[in-house]
N, CA, C and O atoms as a printed pandas DataFrame, in Angstrom:
     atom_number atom_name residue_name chain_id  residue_number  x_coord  y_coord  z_coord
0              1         N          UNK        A               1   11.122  172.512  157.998
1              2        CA          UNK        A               1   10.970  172.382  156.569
2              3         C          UNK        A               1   10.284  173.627  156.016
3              4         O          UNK        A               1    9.748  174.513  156.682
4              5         N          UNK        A               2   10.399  173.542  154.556
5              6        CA          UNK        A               2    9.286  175.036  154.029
6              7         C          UNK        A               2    8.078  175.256  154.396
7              8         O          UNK        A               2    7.399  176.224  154.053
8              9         N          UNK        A               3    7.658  174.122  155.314
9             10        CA          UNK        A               3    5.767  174.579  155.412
10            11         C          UNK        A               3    6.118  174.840  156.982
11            12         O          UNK        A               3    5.208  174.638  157.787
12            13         N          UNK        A               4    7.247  175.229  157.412
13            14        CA          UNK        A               4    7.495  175.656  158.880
14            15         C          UNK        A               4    6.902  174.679  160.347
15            16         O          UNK        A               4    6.488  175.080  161.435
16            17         N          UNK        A               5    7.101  173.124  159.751
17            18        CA          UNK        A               5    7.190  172.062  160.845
18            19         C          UNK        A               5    8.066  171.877  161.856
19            20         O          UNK        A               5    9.134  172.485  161.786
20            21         N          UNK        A               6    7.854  171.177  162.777
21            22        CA          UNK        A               6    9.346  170.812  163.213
22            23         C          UNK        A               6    9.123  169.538  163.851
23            24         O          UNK        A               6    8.389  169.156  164.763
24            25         N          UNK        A               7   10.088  168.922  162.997
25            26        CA          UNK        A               7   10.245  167.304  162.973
26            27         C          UNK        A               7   10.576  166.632  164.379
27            28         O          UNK        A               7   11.122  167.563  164.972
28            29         N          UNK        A               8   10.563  165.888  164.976
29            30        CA          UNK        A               8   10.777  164.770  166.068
30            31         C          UNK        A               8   10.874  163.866  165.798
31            32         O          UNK        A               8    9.765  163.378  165.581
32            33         N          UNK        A               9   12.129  162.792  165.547
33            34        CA          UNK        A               9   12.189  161.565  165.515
34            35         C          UNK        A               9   13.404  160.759  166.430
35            36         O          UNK        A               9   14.614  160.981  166.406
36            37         N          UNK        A              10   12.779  159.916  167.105
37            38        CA          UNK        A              10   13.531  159.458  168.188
38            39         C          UNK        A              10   14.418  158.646  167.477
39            40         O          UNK        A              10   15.404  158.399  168.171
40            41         N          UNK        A              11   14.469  158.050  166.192
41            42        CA          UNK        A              11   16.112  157.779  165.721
42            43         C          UNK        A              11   17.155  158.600  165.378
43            44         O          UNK        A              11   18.296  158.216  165.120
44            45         N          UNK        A              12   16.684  159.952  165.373
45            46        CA          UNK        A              12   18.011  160.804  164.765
46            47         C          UNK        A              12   18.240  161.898  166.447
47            48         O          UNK        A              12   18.579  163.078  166.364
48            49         N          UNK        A              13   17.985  161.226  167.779
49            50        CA          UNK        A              13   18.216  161.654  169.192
50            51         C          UNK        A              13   19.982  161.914  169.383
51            52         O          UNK        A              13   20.497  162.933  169.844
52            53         N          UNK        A              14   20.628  160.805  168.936
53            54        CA          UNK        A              14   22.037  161.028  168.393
54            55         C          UNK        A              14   22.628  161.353  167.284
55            56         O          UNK        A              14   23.557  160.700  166.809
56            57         N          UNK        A              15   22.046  162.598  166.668
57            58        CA          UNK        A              15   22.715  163.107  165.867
58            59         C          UNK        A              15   21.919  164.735  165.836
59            60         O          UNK        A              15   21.944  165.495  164.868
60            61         N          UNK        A              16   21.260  164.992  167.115
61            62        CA          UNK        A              16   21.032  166.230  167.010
62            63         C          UNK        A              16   20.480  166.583  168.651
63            64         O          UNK        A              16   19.665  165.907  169.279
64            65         N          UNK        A              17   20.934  167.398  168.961
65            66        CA          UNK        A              17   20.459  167.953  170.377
66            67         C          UNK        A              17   19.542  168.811  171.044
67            68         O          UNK        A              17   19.428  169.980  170.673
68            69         N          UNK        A              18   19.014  168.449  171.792
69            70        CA          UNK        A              18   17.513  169.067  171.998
70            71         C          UNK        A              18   17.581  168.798  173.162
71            72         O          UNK        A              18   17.840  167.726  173.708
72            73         N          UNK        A              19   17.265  170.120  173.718
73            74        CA          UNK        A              19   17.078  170.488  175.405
74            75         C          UNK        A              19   16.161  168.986  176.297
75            76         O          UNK        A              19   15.294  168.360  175.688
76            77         N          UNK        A              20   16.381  168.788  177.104
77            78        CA          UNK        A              20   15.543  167.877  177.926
78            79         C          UNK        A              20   14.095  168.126  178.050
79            80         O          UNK        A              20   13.719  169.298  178.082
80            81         N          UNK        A              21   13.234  167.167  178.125
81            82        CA          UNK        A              21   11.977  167.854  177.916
82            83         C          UNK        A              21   11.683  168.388  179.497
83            84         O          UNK        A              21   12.570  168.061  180.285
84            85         N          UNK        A              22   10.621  169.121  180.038
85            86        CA          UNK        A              22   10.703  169.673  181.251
86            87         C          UNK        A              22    9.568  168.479  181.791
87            88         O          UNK        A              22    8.900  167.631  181.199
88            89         N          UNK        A              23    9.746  168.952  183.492
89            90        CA          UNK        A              23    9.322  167.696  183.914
90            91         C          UNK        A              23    7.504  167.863  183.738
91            92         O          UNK        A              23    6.723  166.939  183.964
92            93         N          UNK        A              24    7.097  169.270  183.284
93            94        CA          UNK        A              24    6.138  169.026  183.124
94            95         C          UNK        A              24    4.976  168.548  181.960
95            96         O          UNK        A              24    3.774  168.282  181.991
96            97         N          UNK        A              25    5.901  168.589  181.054
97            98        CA          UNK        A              25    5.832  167.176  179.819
98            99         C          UNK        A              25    5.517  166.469  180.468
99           100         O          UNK        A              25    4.390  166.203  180.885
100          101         N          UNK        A              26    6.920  165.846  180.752
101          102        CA          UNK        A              26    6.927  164.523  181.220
102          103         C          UNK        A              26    5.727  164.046  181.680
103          104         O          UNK        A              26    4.901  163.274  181.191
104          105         N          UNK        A              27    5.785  164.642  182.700
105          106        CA          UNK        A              27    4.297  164.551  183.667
106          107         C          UNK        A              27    2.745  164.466  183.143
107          108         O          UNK        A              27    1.767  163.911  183.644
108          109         N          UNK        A              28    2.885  165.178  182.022
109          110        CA          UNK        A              28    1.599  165.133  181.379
110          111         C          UNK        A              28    1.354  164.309  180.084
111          112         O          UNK        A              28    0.270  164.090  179.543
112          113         N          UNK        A              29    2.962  163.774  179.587
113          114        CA          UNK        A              29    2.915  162.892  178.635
114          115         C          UNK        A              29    2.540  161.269  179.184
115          116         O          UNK        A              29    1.821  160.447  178.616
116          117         N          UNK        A              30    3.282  161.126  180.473
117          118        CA          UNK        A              30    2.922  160.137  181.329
118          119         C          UNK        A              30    1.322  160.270  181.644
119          120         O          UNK        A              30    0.495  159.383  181.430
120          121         N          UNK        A              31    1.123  161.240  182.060
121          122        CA          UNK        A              31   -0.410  160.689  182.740
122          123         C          UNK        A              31   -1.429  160.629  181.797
123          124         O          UNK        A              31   -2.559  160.384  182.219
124          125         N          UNK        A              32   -1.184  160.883  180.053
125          126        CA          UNK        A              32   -1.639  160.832  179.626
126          127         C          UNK        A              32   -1.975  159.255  178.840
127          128         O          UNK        A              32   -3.020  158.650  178.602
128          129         N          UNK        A              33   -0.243  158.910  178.542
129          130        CA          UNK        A              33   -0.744  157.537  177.748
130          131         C          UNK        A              33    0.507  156.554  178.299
131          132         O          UNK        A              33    1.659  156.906  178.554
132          133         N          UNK        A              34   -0.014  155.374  178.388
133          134        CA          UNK        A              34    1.260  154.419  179.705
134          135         C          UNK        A              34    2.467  154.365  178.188
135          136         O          UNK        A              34    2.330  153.511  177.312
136          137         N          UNK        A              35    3.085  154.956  178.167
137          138        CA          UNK        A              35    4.585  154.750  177.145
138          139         C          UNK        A              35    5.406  153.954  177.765
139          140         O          UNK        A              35    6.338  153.552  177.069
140          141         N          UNK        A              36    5.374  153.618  178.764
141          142        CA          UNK        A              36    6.137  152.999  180.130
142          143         C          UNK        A              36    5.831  151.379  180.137
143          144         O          UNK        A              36    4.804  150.953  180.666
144          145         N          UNK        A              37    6.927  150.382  179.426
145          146        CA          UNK        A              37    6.382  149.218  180.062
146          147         C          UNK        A              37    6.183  148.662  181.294
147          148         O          UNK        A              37    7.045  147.793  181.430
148          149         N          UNK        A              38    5.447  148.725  182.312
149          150        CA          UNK        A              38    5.965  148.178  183.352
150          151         C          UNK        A              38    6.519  146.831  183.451
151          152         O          UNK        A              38    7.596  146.807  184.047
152          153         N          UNK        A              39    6.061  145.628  183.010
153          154        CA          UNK        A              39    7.438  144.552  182.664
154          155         C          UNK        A              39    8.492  145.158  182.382
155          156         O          UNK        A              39    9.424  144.480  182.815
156          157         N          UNK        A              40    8.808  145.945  181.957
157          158        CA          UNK        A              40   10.348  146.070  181.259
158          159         C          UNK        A              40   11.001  145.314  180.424
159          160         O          UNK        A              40   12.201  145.099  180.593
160          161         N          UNK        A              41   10.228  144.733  179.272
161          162        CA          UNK        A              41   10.780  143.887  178.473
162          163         C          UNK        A              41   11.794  144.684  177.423
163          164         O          UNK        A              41   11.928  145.861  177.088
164          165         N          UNK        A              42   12.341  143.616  177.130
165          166        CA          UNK        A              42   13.333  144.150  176.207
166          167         C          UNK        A              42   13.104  145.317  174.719
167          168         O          UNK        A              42   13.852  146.232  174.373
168          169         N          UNK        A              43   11.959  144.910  174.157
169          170        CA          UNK        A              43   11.933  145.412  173.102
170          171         C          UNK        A              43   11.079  146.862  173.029
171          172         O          UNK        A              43   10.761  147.541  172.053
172          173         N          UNK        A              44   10.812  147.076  174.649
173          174        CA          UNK        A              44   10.585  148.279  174.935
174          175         C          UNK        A              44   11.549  149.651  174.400
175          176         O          UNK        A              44   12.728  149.726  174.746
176          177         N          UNK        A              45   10.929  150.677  173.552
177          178        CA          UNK        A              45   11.837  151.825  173.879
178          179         C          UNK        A              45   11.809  152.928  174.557
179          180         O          UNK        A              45   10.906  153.750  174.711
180          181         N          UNK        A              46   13.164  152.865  175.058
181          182        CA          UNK        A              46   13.083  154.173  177.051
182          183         C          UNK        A              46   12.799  155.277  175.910
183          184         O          UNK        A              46   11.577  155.422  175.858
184          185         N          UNK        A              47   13.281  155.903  175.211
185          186        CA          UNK        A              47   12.993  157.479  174.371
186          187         C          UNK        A              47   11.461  157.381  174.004
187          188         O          UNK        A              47   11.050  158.417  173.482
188          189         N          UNK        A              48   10.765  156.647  174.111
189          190        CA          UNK        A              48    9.263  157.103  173.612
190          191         C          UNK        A              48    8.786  157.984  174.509
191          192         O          UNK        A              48    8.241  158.911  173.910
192          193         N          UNK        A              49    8.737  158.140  175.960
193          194        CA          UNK        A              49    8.125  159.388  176.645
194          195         C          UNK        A              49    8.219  160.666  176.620
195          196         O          UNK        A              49    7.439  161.570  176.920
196          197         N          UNK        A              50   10.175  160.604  175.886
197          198        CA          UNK        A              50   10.739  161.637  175.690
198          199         C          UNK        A              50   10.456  162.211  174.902
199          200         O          UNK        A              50    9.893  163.302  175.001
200          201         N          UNK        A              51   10.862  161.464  173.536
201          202        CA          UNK        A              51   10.636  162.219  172.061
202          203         C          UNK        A              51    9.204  162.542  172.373
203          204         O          UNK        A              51    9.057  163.233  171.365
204          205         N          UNK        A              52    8.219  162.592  172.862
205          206        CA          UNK        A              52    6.674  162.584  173.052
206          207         C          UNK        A              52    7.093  164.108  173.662
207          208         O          UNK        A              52    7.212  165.067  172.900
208          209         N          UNK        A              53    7.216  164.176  174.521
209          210        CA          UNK        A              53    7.553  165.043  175.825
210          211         C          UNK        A              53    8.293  166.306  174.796
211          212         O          UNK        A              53    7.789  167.427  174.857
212          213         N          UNK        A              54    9.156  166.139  174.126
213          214        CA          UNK        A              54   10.113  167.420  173.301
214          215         C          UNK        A              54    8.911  167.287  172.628
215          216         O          UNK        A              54    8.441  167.534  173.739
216          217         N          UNK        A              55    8.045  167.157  171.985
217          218        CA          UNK        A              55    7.267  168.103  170.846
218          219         C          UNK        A              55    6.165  168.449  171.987
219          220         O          UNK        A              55    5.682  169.528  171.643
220          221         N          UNK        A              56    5.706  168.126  172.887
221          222        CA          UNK        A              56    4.222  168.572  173.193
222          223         C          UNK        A              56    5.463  169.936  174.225
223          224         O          UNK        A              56    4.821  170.917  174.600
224          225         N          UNK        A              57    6.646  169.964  174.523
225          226        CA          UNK        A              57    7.080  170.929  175.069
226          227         C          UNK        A              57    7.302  172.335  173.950
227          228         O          UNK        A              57    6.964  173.498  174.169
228          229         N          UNK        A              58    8.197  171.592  172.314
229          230        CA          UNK        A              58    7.773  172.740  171.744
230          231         C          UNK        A              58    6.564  173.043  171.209
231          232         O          UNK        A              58    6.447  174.253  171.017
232          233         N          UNK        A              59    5.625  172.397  170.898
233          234        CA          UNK        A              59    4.488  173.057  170.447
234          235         C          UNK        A              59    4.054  173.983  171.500
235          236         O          UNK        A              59    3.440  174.940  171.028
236          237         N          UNK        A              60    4.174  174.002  172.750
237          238        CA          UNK        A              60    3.733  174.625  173.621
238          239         C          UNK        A              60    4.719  176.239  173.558
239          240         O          UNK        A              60    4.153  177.332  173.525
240          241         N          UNK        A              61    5.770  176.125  173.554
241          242        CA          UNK        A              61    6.484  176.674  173.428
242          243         C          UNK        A              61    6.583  177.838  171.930
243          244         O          UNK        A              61    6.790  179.046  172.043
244          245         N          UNK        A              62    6.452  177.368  171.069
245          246        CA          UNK        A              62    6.061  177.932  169.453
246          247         C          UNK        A              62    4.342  177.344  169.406
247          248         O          UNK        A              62    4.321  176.137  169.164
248          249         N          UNK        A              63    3.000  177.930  169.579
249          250        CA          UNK        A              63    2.395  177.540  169.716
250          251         C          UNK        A              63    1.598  177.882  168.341
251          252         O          UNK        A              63    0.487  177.401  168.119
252          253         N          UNK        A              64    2.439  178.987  167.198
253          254        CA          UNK        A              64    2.304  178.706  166.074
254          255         C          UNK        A              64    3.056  177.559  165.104
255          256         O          UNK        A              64    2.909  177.473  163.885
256          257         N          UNK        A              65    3.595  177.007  165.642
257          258        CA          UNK        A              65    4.673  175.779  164.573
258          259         C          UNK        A              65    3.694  174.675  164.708
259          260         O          UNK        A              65    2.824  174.560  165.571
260          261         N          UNK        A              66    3.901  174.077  163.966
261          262        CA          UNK        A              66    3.482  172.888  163.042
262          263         C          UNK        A              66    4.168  171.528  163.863
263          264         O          UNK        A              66    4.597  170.698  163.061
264          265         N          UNK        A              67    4.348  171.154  165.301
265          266        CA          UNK        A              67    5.296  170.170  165.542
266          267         C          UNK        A              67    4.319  168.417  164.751
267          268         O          UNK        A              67    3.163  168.014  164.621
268          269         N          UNK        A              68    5.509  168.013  164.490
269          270        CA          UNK        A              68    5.288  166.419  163.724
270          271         C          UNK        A              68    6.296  165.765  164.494
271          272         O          UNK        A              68    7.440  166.220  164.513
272          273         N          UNK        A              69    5.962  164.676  165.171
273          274        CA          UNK        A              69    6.594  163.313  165.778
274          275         C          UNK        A              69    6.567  162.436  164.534
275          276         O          UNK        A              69    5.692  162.480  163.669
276          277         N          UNK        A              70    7.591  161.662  164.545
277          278        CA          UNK        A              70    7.954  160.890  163.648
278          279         C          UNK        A              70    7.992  159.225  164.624
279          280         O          UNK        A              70    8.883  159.043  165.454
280          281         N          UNK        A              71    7.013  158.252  164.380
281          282        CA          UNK        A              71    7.679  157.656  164.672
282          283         C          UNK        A              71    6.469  155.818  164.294
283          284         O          UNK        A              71    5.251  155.665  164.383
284          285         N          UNK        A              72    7.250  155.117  164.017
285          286        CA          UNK        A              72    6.520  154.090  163.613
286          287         C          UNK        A              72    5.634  152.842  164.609
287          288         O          UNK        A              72    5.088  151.799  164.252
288          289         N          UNK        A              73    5.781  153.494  166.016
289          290        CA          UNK        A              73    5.194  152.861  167.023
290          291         C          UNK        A              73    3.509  153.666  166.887
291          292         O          UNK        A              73    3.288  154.805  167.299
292          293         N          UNK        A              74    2.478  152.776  166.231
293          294        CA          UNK        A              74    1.719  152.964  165.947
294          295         C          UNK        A              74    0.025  151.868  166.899
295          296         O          UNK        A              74   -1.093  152.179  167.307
296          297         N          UNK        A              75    0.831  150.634  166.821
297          298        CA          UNK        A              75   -0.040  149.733  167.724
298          299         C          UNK        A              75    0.111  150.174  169.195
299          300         O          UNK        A              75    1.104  150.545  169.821
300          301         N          UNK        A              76   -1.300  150.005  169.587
301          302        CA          UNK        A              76   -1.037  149.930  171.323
302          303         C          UNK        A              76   -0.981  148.212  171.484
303          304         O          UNK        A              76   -1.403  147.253  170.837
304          305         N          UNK        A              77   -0.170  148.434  172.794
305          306        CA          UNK        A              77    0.299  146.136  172.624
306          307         C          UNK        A              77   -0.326  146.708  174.489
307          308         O          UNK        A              77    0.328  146.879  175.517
308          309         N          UNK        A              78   -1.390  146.810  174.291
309          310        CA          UNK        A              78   -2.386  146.869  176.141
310          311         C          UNK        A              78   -2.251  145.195  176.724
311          312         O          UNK        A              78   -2.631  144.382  175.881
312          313         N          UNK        A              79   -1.825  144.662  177.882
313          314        CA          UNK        A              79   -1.952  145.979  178.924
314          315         C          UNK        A              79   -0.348  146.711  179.214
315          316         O          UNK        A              79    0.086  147.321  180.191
316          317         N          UNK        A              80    0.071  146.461  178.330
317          318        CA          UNK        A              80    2.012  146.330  178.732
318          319         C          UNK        A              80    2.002  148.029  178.338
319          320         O          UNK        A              80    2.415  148.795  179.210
320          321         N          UNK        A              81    1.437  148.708  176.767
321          322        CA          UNK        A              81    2.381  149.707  176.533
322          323         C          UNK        A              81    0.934  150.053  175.699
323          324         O          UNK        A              81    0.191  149.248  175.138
324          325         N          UNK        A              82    0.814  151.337  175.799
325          326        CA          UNK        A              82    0.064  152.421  174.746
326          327         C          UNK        A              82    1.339  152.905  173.430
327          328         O          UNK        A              82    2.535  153.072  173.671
328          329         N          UNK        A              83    0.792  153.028  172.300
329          330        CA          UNK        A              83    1.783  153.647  170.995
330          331         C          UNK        A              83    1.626  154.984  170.904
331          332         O          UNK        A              83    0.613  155.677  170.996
332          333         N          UNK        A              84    3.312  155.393  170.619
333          334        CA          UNK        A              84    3.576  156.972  170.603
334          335         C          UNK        A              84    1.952  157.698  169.740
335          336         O          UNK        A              84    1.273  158.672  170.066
336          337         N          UNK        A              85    1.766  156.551  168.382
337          338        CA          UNK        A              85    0.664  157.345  167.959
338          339         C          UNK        A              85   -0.443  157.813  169.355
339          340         O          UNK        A              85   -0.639  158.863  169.967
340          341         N          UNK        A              86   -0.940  156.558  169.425
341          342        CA          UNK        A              86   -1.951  157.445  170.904
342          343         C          UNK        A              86   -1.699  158.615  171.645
343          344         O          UNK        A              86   -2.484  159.562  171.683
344          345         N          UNK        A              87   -0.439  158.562  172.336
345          346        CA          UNK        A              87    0.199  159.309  173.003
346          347         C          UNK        A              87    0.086  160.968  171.956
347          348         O          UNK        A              87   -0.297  161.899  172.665
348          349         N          UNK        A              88    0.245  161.199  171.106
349          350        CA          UNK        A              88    0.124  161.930  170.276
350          351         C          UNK        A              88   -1.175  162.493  169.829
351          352         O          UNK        A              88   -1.488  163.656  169.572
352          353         N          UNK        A              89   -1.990  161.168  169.792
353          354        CA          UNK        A              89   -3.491  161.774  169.722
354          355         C          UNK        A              89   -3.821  162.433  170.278
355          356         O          UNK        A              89   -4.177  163.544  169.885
356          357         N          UNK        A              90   -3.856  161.930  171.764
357          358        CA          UNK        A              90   -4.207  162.332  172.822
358          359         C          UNK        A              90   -3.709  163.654  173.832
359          360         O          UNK        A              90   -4.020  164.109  174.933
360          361         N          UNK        A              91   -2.518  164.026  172.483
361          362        CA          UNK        A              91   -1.797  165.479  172.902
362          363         C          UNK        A              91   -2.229  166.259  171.826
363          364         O          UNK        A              91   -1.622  167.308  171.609
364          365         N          UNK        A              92   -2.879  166.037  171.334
365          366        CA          UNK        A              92   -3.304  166.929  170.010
366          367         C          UNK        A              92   -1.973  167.061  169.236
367          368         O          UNK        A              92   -1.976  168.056  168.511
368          369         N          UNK        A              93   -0.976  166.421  169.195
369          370        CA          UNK        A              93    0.563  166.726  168.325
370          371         C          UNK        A              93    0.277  165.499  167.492
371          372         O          UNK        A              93   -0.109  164.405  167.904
372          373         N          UNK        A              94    0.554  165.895  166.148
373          374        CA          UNK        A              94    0.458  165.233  164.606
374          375         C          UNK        A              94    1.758  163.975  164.749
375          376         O          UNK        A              94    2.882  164.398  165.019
376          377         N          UNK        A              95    1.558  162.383  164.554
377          378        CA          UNK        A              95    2.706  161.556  164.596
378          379         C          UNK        A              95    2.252  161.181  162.769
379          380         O          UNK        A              95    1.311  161.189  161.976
380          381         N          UNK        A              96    3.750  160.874  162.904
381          382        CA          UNK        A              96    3.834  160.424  160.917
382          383         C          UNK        A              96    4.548  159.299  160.880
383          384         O          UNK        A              96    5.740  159.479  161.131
384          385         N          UNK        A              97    4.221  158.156  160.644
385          386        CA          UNK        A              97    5.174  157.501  159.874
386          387         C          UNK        A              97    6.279  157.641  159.431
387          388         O          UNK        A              97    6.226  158.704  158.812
388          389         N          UNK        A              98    7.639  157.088  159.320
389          390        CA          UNK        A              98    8.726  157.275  158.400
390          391         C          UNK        A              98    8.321  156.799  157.514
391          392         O          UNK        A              98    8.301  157.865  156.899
392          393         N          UNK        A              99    7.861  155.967  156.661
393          394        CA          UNK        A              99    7.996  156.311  155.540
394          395         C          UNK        A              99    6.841  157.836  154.745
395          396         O          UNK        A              99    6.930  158.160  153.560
396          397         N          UNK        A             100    6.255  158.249  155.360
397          398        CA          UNK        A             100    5.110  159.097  154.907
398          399         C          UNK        A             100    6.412  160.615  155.266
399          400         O          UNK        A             100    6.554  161.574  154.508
400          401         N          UNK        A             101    7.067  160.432  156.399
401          402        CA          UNK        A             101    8.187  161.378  156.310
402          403         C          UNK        A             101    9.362  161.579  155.340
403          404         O          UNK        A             101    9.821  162.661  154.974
404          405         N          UNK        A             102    9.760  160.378  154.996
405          406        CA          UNK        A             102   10.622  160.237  154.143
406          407         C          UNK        A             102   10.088  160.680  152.486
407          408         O          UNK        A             102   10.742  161.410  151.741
408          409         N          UNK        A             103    8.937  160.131  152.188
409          410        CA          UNK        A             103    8.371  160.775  151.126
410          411         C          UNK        A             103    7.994  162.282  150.813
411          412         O          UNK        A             103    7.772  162.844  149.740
412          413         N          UNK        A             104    7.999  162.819  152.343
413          414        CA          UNK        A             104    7.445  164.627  151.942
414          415         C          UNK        A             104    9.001  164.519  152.093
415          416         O          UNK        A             104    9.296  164.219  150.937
416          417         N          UNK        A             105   10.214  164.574  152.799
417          418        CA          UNK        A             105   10.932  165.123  152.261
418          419         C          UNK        A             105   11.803  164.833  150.691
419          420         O          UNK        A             105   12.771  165.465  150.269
420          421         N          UNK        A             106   11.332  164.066  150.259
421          422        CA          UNK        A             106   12.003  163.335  148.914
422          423         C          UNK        A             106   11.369  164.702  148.095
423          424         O          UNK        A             106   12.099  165.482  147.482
424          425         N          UNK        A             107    9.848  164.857  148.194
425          426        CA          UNK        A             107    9.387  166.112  147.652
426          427         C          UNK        A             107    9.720  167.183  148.231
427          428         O          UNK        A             107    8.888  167.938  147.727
428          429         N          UNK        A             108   10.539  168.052  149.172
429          430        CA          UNK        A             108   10.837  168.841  149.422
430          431         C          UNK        A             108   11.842  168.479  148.977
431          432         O          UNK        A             108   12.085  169.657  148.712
432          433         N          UNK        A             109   12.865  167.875  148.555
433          434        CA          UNK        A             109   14.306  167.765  148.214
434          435         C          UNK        A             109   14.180  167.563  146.208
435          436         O          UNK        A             109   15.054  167.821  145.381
436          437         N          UNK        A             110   13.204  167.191  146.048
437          438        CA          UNK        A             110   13.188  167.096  144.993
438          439         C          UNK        A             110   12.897  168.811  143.868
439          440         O          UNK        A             110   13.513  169.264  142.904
440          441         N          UNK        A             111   11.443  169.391  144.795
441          442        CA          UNK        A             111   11.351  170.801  144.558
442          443         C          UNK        A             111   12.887  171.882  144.548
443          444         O          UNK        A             111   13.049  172.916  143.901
444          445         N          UNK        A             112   13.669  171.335  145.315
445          446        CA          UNK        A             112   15.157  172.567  145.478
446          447         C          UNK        A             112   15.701  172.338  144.565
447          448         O          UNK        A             112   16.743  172.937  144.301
């Protein structure tokens, strides 16, 4: 966007392509916050380690950009699952809400 962010949101994963995150994300997004249900219940989502994993890989990567995760998994539901927010805290990478996303870009779309 104009303030030179770069967005992450694990609903728009199919409709835009982005390198795999490397395993050492992974590795450090995991040991950082359990994203992982171990039940495996249903209403678990498998892309939360990931989409986690692609921004703490580009921020690392552009370590001047602005990365923002987008994503509305905000509660931790312990002992089953930690929330992307945590996971994010705890990477120093900024998570937003959709709707708090949807509103800056309404104002960036509205400014053009």
């Amino acid at each position: 966007d104009p303030d030179g962010r770069v967005w992450i949101s694990g609903r728009a994963k199919d409709l835009v392509i982005y390198p795999d995150p490397s395993d050492e994300a992974m590795a450090e997004v995991l040991g950082t916050a359990q994203l992982i249900d171990a039940l495996g219940e249903d209403d678990y989502e498998e892309a939360d380690p990931y989409v986690v994993a692609m921004a703490y890989d580009i921020a690392r990567r552009y370590p001047g950009a602005r990365v923002v995760v987008v994503s509305d998994d905000i509660k931790d539901r312990l002992p089953r699952k930690e929330s992307v927010l945590t996971a994010c805290n705890r990477l120093d990478l900024e998570c937003w809400q959709t709707a708090a996303f949807v509103e800056h870009v309404r104002v960036i779309i509205a400014a053009t």
